[in-house]
C-alpha positions in Angstrom: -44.4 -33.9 0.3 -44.6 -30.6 1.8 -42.5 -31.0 5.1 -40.1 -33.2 3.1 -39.6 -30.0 0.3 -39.1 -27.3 3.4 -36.8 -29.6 5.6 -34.9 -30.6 2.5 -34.8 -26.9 1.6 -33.8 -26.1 5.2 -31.2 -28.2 5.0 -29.6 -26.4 1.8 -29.9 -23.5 3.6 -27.9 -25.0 6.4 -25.4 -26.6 4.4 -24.7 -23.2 2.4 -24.5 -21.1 5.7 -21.7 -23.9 7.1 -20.0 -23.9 3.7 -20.1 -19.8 3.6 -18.5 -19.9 7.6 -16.1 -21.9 6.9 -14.6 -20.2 3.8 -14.7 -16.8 6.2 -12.4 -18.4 8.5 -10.2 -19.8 6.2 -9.7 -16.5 4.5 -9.5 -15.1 8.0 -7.4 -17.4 8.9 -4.8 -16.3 6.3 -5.1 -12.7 7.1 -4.1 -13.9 10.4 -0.7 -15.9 9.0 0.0 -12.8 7.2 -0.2 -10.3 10.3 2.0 -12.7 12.0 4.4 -12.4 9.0 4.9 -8.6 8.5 4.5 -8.1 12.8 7.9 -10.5 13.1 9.4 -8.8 9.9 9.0 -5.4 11.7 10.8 -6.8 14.5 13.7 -8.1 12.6 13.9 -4.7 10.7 13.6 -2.5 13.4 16.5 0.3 13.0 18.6 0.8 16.3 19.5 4.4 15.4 15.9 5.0 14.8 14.8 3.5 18.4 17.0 5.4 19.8 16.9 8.6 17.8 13.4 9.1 18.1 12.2 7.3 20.8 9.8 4.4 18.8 9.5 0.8 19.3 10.0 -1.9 17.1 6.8 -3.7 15.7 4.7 -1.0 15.8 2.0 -0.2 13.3 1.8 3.4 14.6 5.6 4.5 15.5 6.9 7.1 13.3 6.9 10.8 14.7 5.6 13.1 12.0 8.5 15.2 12.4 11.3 12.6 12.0 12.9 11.6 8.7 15.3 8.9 10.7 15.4 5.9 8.9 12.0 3.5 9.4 14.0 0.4 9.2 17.6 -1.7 9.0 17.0 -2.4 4.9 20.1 -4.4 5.3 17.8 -7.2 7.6 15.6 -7.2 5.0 17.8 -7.7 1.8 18.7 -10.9 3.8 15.6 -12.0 4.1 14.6 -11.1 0.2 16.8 -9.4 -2.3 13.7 -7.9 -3.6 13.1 -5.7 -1.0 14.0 -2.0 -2.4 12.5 0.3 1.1 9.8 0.5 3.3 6.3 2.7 3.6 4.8 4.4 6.7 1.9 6.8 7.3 1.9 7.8 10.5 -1.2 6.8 12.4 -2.1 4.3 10.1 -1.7 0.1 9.2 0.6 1.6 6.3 3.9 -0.2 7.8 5.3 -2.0 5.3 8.5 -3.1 3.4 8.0 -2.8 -0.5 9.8 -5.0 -3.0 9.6 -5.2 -6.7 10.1 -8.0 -9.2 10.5 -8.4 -12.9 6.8 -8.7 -12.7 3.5 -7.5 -11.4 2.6 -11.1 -10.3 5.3 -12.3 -7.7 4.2 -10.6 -5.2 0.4 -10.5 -6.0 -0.5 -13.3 -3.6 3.3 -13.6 -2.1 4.2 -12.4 1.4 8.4 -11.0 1.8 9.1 -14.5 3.3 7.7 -16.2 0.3 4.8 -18.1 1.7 1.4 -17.8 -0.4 -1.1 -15.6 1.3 -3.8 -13.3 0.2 -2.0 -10.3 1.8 1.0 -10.7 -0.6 3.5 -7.9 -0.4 3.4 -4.2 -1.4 4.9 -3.6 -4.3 6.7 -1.5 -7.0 5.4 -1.4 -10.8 8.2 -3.6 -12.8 7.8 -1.0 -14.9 10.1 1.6 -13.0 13.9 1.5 -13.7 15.1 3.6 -10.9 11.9 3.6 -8.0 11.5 6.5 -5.9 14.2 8.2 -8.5 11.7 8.2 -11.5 9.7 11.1 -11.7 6.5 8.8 -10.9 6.8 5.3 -8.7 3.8 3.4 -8.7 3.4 1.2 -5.7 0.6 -1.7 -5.0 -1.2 -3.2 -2.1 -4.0 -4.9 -1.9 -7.1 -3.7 0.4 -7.8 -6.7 2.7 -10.7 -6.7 4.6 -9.3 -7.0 7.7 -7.8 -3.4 6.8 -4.3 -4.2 6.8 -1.9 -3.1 4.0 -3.7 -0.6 1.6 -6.8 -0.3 3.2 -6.6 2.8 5.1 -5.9 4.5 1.2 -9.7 4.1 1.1 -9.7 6.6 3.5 -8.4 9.3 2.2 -12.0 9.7 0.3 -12.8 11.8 3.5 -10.9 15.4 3.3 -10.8 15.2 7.4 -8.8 12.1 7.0 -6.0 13.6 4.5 -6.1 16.8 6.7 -4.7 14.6 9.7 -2.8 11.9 7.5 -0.9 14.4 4.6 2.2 12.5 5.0 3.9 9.7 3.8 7.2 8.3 4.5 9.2 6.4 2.3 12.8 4.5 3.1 15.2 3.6 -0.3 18.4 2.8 -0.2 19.4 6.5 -0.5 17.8 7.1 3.2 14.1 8.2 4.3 11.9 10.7 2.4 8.7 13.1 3.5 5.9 12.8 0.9 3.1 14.9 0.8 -0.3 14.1 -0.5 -2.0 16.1 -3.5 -4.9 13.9 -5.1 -6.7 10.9 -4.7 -9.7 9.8 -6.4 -11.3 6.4 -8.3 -10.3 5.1 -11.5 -9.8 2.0 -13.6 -7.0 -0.8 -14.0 -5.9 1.1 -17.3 -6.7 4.5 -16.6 -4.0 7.3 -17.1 -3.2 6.9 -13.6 -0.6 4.2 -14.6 1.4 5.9 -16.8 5.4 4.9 -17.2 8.9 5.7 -18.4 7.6 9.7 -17.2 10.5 11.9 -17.3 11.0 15.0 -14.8 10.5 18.8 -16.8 9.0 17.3 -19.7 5.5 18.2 -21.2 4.5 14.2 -20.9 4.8 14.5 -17.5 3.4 18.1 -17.1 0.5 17.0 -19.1 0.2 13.9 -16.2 0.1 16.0 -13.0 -2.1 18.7 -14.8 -4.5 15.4 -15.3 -4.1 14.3 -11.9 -5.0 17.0 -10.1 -8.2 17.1 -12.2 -9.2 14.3 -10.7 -8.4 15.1 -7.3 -11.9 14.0 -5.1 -10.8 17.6 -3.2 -7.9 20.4 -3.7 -5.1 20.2 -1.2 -2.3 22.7 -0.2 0.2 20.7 -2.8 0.7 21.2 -6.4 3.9 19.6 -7.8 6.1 21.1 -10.4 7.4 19.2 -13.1 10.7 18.8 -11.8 9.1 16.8 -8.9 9.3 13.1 -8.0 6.1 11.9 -7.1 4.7 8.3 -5.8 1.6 6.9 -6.8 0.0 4.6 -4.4 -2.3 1.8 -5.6 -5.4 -0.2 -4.6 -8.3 -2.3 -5.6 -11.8 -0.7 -4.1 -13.4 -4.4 -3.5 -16.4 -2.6 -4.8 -15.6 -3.5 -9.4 -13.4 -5.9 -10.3 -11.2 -3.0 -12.3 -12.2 0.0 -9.9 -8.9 1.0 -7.9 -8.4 3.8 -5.6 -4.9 6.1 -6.0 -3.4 8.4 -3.9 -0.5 11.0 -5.4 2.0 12.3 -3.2 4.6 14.6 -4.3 8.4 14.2 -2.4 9.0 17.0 -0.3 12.2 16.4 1.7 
């Protein structure tokens, strides 16, 4: 009775370790299918005036000069391959190389990739909540933070000051043409923190109060402090640590 309990517990043990593998490579699997989405997708976008004005090629992760503020990609490619698309995100040195879009909801694009197929990488994304993104005095943008650190996950990294030292800017591409953003907090907080606060307007005390709060939070004081007649972006994502713990980065537009 003894053997027959520890092989039949071996077994389990077995089965649970093949049933654990096998979900591992299915959701690896998927981050694969979504690399290969977004890597064709920066092909397709790449800008000709930015290859040749600054000397990148297309489809890489790590292309933009730091000094440059040439436009990241041919928005017009990608409006034909989803309407939703409204610019693209960089940080130099960095997986940060995506398009952003924005729907009449949070959800769309939750689980979404630009091409429409359902993956677990989904899309980075604006807040419904913003009217005019990248216009509004605050523009808060999703991604998740996949483990296979592809679209927000290098946001986790700006925990460490050395890290913001070397990665203080962020690029952001609209319709109105390519803009320098410049770092000033980050830190933990919840789903439904102050963090996500809407419908801000510039020079007024509501959003005065906001950056005052923000920088509060700040994990470490930078060399920024925006003004209340700043645009600022708010970048988004889920620690994988709490189920409503999320990481956010402030940056304040600087050119």
């Amino acid at each position: 009775m003894k053997k027959f309990l520890q092989s039949l517990l071996l077994l389990i043990c077995i089965a649970v370790f093949l049933f654990s593998a096998w979900k591992l490579y299915g959701i690896w699997k998927e981050y694969q299918a979504g690399d290969e989405i977004y890597n064709s997708i920066r092909k397709q976008a790449s800008s000709p005036d930015s290859d040749s004005q600054s000397g990148h090629s297309s489809g890489q992760e790590n292309s933009l000069p730091k000094s440059t503020l040439d436009d990241l990609v041919n928005l017009n490619a990608l409006l034909e391959i989803n309407a939703d698309t409204i610019g693209w995100i960089q940080i130099p040195d960095s997986a940060v190389n995506y398009p952003i879009l924005q729907a009449g909801d949070n959800d769309k694009y939750l689980y979404r990739t630009i091409t429409g197929e359902s993956n677990k990488a989904g899309c980075i994304f604006a807040d419904y909540r913003n009217q005019q993104p990248f216009a509004d005095a605050n523009t808060t943008v999703y991604g998740h933070n996949l483990l296979n650190g592809k679209m927000f996950n290098d946001l986790m990294n700006y925990e460490k000051k050395d890290w913001w030292k070397t990665h203080p800017d962020i690029y952001i591409q609209s319709e109105n043409g390519t803009y320098l953003y410049q770092v000033y907090s980050c830190y933990r907080t919840i789903a439904d923190s102050q963090a996500y606060e809407f419908n801000l307007q510039n020079n007024t005390e509501e959003f005065k109060n906001f950056l005052s709060w923000t920088l509060k939070q700040a994990l470490y004081p930078t060399n920024c402090k925006p003004k209340p007649t700043d645009h600022i972006v708010t970048l988004s994502t889920c620690t994988n640590e709490e189920d409503k713990e999320r990481f956010v980065v402030h940056a304040v537009l600087i050119k």
